[in-house]
One Martini backbone bead per residue (centre of mass of N, CA, C, O) as a GRO file, in nm:
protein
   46
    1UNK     BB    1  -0.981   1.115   0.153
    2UNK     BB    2  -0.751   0.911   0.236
    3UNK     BB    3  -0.620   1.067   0.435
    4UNK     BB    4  -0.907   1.072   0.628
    5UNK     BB    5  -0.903   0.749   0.684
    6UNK     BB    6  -0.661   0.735   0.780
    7UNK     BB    7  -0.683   0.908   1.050
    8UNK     BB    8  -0.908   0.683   1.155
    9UNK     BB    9  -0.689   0.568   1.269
   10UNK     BB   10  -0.500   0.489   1.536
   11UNK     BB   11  -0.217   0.429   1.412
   12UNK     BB   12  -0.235   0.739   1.223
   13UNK     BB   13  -0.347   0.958   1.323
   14UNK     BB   14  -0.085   1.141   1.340
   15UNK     BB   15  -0.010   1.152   1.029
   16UNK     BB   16   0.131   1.283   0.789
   17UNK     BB   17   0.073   1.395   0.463
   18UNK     BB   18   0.347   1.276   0.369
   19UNK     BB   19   0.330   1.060   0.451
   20UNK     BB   20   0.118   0.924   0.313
   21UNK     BB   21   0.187   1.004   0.038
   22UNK     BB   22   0.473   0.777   0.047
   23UNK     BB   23   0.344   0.555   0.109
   24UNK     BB   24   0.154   0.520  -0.149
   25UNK     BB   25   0.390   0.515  -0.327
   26UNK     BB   26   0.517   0.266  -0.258
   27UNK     BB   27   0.304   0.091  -0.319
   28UNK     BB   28   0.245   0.165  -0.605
   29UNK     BB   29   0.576   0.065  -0.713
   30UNK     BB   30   0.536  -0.218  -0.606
   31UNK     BB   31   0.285  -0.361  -0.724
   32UNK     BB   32   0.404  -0.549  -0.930
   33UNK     BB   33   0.565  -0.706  -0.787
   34UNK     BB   34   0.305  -0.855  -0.633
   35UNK     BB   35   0.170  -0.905  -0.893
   36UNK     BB   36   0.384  -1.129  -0.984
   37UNK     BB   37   0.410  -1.315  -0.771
   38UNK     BB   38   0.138  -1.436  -0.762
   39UNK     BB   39   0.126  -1.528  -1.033
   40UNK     BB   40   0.366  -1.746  -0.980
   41UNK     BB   41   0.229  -1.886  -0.709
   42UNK     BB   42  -0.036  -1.983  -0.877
   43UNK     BB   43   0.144  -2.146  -1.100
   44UNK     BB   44   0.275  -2.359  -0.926
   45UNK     BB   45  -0.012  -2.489  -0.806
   46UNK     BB   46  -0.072  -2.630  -1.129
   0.00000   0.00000   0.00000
């Protein structure tokens, strides 16, 4: 389903499913990495 949603879109729409597939996991595998940094950013504000 993610795989048909990315190709409707203009800029992917050519992306191989090997590509989306790799983009994903690196999305998934560096979260930690973002979801850290927004929590720190957060916390300076207070």
């Amino acid at each position: 389903m993610i795989i048909e949603i990315v190709r409707l879109v203009r800029s992917t729409a050519n992306a191989t499913e090997a590509e989306i597939k790799k983009t994903i996991m690196t999305w998934i595998q560096h979260s930690g990495d973002r979801i850290k940094a927004r929590l720190k950013a957060v916390s300076r504000k207070r």
